[in-house]
C-alpha positions in Angstrom: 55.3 5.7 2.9 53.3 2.9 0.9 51.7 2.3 4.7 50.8 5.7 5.0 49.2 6.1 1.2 46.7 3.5 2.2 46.1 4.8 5.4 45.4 7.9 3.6 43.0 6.4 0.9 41.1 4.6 3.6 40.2 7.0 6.1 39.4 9.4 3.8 42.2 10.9 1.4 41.8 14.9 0.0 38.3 15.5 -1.1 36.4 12.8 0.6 34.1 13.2 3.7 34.0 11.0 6.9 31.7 8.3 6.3 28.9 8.9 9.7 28.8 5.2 10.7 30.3 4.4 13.9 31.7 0.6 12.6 35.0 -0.7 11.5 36.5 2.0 13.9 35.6 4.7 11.6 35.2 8.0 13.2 31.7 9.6 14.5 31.0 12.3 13.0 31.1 14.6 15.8 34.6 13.9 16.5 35.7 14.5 12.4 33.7 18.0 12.4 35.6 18.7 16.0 38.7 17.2 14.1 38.0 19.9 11.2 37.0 22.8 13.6 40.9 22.3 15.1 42.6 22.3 11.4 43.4 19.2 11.7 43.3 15.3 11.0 44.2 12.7 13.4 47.4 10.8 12.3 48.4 7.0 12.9 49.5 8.1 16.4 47.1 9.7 17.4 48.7 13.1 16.4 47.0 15.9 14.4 48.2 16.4 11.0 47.1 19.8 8.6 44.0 19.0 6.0 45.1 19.3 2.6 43.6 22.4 1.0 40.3 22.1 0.4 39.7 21.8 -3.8 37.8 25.4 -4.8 34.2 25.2 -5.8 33.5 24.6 -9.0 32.1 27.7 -11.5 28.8 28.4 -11.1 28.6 26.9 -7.6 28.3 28.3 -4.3 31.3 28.2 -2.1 29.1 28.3 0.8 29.9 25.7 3.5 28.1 22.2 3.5 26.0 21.7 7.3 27.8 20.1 9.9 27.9 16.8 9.6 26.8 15.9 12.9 23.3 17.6 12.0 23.4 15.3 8.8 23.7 12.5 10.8 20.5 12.3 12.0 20.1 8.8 12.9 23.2 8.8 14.2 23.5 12.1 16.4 20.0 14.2 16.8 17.1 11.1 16.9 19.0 9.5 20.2 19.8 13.0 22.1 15.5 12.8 22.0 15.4 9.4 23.1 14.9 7.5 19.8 11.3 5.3 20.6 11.7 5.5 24.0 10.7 9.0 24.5 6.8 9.0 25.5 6.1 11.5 23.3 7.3 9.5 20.3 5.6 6.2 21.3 2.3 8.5 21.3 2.6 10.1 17.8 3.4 6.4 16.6 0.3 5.0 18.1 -1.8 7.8 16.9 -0.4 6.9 13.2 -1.9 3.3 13.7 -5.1 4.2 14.5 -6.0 5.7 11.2 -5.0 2.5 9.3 -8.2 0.6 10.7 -10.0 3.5 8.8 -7.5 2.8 5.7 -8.2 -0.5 5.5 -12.0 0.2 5.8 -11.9 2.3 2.3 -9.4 -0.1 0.9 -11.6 -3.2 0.9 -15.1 -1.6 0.3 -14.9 -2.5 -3.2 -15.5 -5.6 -2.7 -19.1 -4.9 -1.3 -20.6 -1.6 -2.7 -19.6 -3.4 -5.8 -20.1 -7.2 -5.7 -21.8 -8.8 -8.5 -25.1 -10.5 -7.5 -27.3 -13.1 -8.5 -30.0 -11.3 -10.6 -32.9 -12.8 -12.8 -36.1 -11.3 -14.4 -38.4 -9.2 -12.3 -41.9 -11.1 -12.3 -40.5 -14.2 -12.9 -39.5 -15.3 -9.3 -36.4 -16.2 -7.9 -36.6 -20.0 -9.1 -36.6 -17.8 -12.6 -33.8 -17.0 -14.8 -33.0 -14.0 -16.8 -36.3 -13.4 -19.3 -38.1 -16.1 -18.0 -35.5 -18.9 -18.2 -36.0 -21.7 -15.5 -33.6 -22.6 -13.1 -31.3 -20.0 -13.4 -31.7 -18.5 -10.2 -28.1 -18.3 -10.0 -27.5 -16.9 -13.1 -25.3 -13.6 -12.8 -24.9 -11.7 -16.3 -21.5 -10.6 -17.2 -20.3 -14.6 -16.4 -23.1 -16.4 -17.5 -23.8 -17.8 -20.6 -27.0 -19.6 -22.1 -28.1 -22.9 -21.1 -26.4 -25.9 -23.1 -28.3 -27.4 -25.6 -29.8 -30.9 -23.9 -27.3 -33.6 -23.9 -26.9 -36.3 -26.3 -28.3 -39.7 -25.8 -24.8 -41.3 -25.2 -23.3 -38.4 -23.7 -22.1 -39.3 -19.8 -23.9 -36.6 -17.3 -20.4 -35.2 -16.6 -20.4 -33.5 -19.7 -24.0 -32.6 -19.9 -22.8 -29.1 -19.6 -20.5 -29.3 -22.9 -23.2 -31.1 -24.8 -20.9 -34.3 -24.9 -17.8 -35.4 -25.3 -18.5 -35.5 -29.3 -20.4 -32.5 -29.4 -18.7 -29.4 -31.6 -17.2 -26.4 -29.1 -20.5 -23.3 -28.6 -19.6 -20.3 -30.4 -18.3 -17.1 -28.6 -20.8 -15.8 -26.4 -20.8 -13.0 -28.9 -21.6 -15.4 -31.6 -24.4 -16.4 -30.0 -27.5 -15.4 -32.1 -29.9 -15.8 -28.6 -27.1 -14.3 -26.7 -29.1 -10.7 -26.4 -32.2 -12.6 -25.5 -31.2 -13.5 -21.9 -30.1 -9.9 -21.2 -33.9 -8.9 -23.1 -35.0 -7.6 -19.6 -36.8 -4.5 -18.3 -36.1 -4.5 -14.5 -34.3 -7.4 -12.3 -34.3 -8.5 -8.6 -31.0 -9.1 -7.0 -29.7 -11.4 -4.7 -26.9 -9.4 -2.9 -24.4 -12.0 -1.2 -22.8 -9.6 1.0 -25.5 -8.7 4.1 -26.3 -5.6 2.2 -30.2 -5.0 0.9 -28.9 -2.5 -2.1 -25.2 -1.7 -3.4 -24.3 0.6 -6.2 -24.3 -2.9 -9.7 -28.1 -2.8 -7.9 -28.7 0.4 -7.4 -27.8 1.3 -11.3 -28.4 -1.9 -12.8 -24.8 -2.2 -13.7 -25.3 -5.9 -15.7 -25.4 -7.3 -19.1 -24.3 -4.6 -21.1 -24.0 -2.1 -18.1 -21.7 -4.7 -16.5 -18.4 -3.2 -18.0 -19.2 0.0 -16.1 -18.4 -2.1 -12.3 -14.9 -2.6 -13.9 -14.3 1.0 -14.4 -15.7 1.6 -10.7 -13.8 -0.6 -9.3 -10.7 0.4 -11.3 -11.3 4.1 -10.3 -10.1 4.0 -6.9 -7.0 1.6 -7.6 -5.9 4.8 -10.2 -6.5 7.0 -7.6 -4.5 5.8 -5.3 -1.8 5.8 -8.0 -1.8 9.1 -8.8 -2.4 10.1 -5.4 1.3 8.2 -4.0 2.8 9.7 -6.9 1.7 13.4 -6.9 1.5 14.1 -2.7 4.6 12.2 -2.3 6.3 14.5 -4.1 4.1 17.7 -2.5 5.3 16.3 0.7 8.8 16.5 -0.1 8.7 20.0 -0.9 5.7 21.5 1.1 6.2 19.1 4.6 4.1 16.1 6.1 1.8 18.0 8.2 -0.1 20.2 5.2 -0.6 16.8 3.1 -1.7 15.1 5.9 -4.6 18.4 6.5 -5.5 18.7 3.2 -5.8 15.2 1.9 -8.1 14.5 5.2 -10.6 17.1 4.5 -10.3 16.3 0.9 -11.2 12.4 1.5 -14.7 14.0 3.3 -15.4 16.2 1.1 -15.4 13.2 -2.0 -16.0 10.5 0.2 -19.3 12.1 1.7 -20.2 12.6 -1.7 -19.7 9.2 -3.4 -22.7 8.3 -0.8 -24.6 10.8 -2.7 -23.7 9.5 -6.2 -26.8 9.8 -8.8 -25.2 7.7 -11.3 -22.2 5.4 -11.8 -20.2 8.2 -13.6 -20.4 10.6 -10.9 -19.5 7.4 -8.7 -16.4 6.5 -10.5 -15.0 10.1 -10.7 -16.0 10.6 -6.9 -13.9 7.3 -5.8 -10.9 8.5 -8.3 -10.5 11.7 -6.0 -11.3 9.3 -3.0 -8.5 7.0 -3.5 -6.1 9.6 -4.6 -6.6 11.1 -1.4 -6.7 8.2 0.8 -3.2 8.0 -0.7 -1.9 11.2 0.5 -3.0 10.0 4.1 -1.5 6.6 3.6 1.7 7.7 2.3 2.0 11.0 4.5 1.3 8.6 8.1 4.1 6.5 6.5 6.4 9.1 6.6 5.9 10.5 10.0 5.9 7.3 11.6 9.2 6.0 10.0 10.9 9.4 10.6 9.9 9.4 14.2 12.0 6.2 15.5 15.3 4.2 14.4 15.5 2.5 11.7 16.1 -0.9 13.7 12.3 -0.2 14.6 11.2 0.7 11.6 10.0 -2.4 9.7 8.3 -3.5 13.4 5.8 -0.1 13.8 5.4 -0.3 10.1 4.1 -4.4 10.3 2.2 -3.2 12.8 0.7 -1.0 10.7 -0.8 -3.4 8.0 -2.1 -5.5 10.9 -4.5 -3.2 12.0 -5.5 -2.3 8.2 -6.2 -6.0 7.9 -8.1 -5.5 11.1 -10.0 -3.3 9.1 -11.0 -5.8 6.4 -11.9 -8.8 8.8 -14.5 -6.1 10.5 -15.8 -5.2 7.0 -18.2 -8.2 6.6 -20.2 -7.1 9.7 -20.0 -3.6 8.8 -21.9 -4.0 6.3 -24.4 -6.1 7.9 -24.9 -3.7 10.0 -25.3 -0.9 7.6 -27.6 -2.9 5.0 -27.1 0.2 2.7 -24.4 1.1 0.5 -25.0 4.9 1.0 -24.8 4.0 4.8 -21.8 2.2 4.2 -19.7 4.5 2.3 -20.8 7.5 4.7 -19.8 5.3 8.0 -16.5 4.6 6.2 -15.6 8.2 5.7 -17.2 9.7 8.5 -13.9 8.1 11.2 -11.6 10.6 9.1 -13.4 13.6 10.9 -11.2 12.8 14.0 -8.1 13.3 11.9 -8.7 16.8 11.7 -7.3 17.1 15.3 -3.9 15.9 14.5 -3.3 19.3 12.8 -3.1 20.3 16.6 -1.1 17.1 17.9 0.8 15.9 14.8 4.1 18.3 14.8 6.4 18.5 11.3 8.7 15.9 11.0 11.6 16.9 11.9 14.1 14.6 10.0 12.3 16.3 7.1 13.0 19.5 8.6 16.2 18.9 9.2 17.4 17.6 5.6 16.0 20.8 4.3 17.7 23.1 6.6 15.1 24.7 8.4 17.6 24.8 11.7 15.6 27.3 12.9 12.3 25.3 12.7 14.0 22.3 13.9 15.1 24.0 17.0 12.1 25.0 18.2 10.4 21.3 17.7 13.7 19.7 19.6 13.0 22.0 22.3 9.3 20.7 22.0 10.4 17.2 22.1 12.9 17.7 25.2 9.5 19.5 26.9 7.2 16.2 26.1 9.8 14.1 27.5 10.8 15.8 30.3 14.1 15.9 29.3 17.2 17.9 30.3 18.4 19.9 27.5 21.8 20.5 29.1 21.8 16.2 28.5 23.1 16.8 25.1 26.5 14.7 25.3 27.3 15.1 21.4 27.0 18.6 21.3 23.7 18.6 18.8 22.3 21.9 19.8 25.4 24.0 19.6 26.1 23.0 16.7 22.3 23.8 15.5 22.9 27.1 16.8 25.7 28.0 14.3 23.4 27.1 10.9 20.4 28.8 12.1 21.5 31.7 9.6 21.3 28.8 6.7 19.2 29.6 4.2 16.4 26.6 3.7 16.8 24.1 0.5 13.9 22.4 -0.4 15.1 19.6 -2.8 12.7 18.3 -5.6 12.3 14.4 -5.9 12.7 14.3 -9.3 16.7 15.2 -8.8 16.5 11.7 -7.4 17.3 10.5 -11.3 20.5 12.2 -11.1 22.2 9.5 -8.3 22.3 6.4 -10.7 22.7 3.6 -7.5 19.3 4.8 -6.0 17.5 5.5 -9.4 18.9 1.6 -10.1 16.9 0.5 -6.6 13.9 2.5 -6.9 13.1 1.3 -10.7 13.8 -3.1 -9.5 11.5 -1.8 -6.4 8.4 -0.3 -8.7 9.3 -3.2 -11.0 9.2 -5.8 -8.5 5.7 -3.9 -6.8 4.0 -3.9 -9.9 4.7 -8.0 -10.5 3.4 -8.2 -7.2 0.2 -6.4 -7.1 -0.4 -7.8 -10.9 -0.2 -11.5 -9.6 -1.9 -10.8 -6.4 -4.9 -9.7 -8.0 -5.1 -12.5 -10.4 -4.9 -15.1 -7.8 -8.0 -12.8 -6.2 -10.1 -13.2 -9.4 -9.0 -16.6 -9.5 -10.4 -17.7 -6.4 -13.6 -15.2 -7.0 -14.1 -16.3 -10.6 -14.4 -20.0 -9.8 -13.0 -21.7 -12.5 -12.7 -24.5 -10.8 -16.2 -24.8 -8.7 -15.0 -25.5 -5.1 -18.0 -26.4 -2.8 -16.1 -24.4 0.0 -15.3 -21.2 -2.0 -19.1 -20.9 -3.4 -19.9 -18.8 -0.4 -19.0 -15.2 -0.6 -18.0 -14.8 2.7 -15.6 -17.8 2.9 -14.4 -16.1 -0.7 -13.5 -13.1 1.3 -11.9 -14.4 4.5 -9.8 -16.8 2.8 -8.1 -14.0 0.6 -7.7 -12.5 3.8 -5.9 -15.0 5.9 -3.9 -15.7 3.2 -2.9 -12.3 3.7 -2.7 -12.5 7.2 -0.6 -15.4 6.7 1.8 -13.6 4.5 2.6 -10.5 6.6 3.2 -13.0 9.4 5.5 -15.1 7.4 7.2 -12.3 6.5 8.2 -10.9 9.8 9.6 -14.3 10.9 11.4 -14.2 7.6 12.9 -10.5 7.7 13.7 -11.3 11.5 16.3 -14.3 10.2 17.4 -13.2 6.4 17.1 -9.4 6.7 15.0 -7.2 4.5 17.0 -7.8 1.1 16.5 -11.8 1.9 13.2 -11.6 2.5 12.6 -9.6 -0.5 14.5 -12.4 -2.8 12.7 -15.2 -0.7 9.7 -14.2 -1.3 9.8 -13.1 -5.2 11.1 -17.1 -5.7 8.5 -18.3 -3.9 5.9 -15.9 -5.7 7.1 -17.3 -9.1 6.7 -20.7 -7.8 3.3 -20.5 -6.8 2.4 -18.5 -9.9 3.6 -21.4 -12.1 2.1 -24.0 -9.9 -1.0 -22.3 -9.6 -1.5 -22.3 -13.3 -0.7 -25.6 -14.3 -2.6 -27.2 -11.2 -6.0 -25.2 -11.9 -5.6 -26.3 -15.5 -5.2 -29.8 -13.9 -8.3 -29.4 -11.7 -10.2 -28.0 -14.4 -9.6 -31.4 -17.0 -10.1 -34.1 -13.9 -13.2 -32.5 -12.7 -15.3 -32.9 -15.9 -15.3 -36.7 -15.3 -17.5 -38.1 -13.4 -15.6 -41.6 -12.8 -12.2 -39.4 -11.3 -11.5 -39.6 -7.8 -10.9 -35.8 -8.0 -14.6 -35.1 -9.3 -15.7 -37.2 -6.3 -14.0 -35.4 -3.3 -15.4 -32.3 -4.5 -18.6 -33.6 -4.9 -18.4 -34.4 -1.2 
C-alpha cells in the first residue's frame, strides 16, 4: 500500500497533469491524453486503472476542458511532425531573419558617427589656432577641454607642466574659471571631423561649448527608444501576433528614419531618432521571436549567435560607409533606405505558429501546418503522433489571447525575469562606461588617439566576447555561462578601476618606466 502511495504521488496523484517531457520514463503526452481518452490510467503492471474524479471547477470559472496536451506540447509533439530545422522551408525563414540584422547593426552604431565630437577651433584663426585665437590648440574639442595651464614654475619638472607643478595649488572648477567663457567667446568654427565624413549633425548645428549638452540628449534619444520600443511592441506582439509588428514597425522606421536625414535642428533630430529606435526595436524584438519559435530549442542559442554576428558585421562595415557617404544626411538615408526590402516579408514571413498555437487559434494553425507540410513536401498522412487529429477536435475552441502583464501572477518566472532585467541593466551600465572609458582617454594611450582604432577595438572586444561565449555556453550551459560571465564582469570592473587610477598617477612622471613605454 505505502509502495503504491508513492507511486501515486510520483506519476501524478488526483489533480496533477502529466509532466510533457519524455525523461525519467515519464510518459509522452500523447500516450497520457490516449490514456485519459480510455478512462483510464496505467497501473504498476501495465493495467489500466479508473482516474479519480476530476475536482469541479471552481466558482466563477469555466468548466470548459483545457487543450489537449499533445497540442500544448509543442516542442515536444507539433515542431518535429514539420521537421524541426530541417525542413527547407524553416532553414529559409531563418536565414531571411539574419539578413535584416546587418541593417540593425547599421542603425545601432551610427551614433557614433553622425554624432562624434570633433576637433573645432575659431573660424579665421587657422587650424594651428585654438578656440578665440588661442595658439596651439588645434586639438582643442570644447565640452573636454579646458584652458591652457598657467606657464610652469621655474623648478617644476616638464612632467607636470600641465598641473602648473608639483607645488602649485589645484585650478578651480572649469565653472570657476573667470576666463572659462572666453574660449567658447566664438562666432562660427571649422571642424575637424575624425570619422571620413565632411559634415555630421555636432557640425552641422554647432552642438559645442554650451550647445554640447544637446549631443548627449541625441545620442540618448535613440538608447530610450529602443527602450520603450522592446517594452511596448513586445507586449503588442503578444496579443496582436509577430507578423503586424513586424509591418508596421518597418514602415514606421522609414517613415522617421527618412526624416531624421531631413532634420532642421537638433530637436527635431532627437525626437526623430526616439521614434527611430523605438521602432528599430519592434523589428529587433519581433525577428527574435520568429526565429526562436521556428526551430528547437537545442538550436536556438546557435541561429540566435548567429544573429549578433552579422549585426557586428554591420558595425565593422560602418567606418567605410561612412567614407563613402561623406554626408551625414547621406548616411542616415543609406542606413534606412535597406528596410524598404522588408516590406516583402509581409508576403513571405507567415505568423508564428507556436504563437498561434498557445493562443488557440487551431483553426489558423491548421491551415499554416498544412502550408508547412506543402513547403516541405511533406506527407501529411506522416503524422505518427497523431497531431492533426487531435487539432481537428479544438478547432471549435474559442481563441485566448493572454496579456503579458498576467506574467506577475506566476512568482518562479516573475523571480527570473526581474534577476534577468537586473543583471541586463548592470551589463549595459558597465559596458558603456568601459566605452567612454576608452573614448574619453583618461589615460592618453598613443594607440587609442586615433578614432578609428577607438572604434575597432571596442569592437573586437565585442567580437571577442560573443565568441567566448559560445565556447563557454557549449561546455557550462546557458545558466553557467551566465554566472561565468557576471564574475568575470565584476572582476574586470574592479580591476579596471583601480589599474586606470594606477596608470593615471605613474604616467605624470617623467622618470617612470610606465611614462616611458607610452612615450614610445
Amino acid at each position: 500500500m505505502a509502495l503504491e502511495r508513492r507511486r501515486d504521488a510520483a506519476g501524478g496523484g488526483p489533480g496533477r497533469q502529466a509532466a510533457p517531457a519524455e525523461e525519467g520514463g515519464s510518459r509522452r503526452p500523447g500516450d497520457a491524453a490516449a490514456s485519459a481518452a480510455r478512462g483510464g490510467r496505467a497501473g504498476p503492471a501495465g493495467d489500466l486503472q479508473p482516474l479519480p474524479a476530476p475536482h469541479p471547477a471552481p466558482p466563477g470559472c469555466s468548466a470548459a476542458a483545457a487543450p489537449s496536451l499533445l497540442l500544448l506540447d509543442y516542442d515536444g509533439s507539433v515542431l518535429p511532425f514539420l521537421g524541426g530545422l530541417g525542413g527547407g522551408y524553416q532553414r529559409t525563414l531563418v536565414l531571411l531573419t539574419w539578413i535584416p540584422a546587418l541593417f540593425i547593426g547599421f542603425s545601432q552604431f551610427s551614433d557614433s558617427f553622425l554624432l562624434d565630437q570633433p576637433n573645432f577651433w575659431c573660424r579665421g584663426a587657422g587650424k594651428g589656432a585654438g578656440p578665440a585665437g588661442v595658439p596651439g590648440a588645434a586639438n582643442w574639442t570644447g565640452p573636454a577641454a579646458s584652458p591652457p595651464a598657467p606657464a610652469p614654475a621655474p623648478w617644476a619638472p616638464p612632467g607636470n607642466a600641465s598641473r602648473g607643478g608639483a607645488d602649485a595649488p589645484p585650478l578651480p572648477s572649469p565653472p570657476d574659471r573667470p576666463d572659462n567663457a572666453s574660449h567658447c567667446d566664438c562666432h562660427a568654427w571649422d571642424y575637424g571631423i575624425r570619422t571620413g565624413l565632411v559634415q555630421n549633425v555636432v557640425s552641422k548645428w554647432d552642438l559645442v561649448c554650451d550647445n554640447a549638452w544637446k549631443v548627449h540628449i541625441a545620442k540618448f534619444s535613440l538608447l530610450v527608444g529602443l527602450i520603450f520600443g522592446y517594452l511596448i511592441t513586445g507586449c503588442i506582439a503578444d496579443w496582436v501576433g509577430r507578423r503586424p509588428v513586424l509591418l508596421f514597425s518597418i514602415i514606421f522606421i522609414l517613415i522617421f528614419g527618412l526624416t531624421v536625414a531631413l532634420s532642421v535642428n537638433v530637436t527635431m533630430f532627437s525626437t526623430l531618432r526616439f521614434f527611430e529606435g523605438f521602432c528599430l526595436a519592434g523589428i529587433i524584438l519581433t525577428l527574435y521571436a520568429l526565429r526562436i519559435e521556428l526551430c528547437p530549442p537545442g538550436k536556438r542559442f546557435m541561429i540566435t549567435m548567429v544573429a549578433s554576428f552579422v549585426a557586428m558585421a554591420g558595425q565593422f562595415l560602418m567606418p567605410g560607409l561612412a567614407a563613402l557617404c561623406r554626408d551625414w544626411q547621406v548616411l542616415q538615408a543609406l542606413i534606412i533606405c535597406p528596410f524598404l526590402l522588408m516590406l516583402l516579408y509581409w508576403s513571405i514571413f507567415p505568423e508564428s505558429l507556436r504563437w498561434l498555437m498557445a493562443t488557440q487559434q487551431f483553426e489558423s494553425a491548421k491551415k499554416l501546418i498544412l502550408h508547412f507540410t506543402q513547403k516541405n513536401c511533406m506527407n501529411p498522412e506522416s503524422d505518427i503522433k497523431g497531431v492533426m487529429p487531435e487539432l481537428e477536435k479544438e478547432l471549435s475552441r474559442r481563441p485566448k489571447k493572454v496579456c503579458i502583464v498576467k506574467v506577475v501572477g506566476t512568482r518562479n518566472l516573475w523571480k527570473n525575469i526581474v534577476v534577468l532585467c537586473v543583471n541586463s541593466l548592470t551589463g549595459y551600465g558597465i559596458h558603456h562606461c568601459f566605452a567612454r572609458s576608452m573614448m574619453g582617454h583618461e589615460v592618453k594611450v598613443p594607440l587609442l588617439e586615433n578614432f578609428y582604432a577607438d572604434y575597432y577595438t571596442v569592437a573586437s572586444i565585442a567580437l571577442a566576447s560573443c565568441l567566448a561565449m559560445c565556447v563557454v555556453v557549449r561546455f557550462l550551459g546557458r545558466r553557467g555561462g551566465l554566472l561565468l560571465f557576471m564574475i568575470l564582469t565584476a572582476l574586470a570592473s574592479l580591476l579596471q578601476l583601480g589599474l586606470l587610477n594606477l596608470i593615471g598617477k605613474y604616467s605624470q612622471h617623467p622618470d617612470s618606466e610606465l611614462q616611458l613605454k607610452l612615450a614610445v
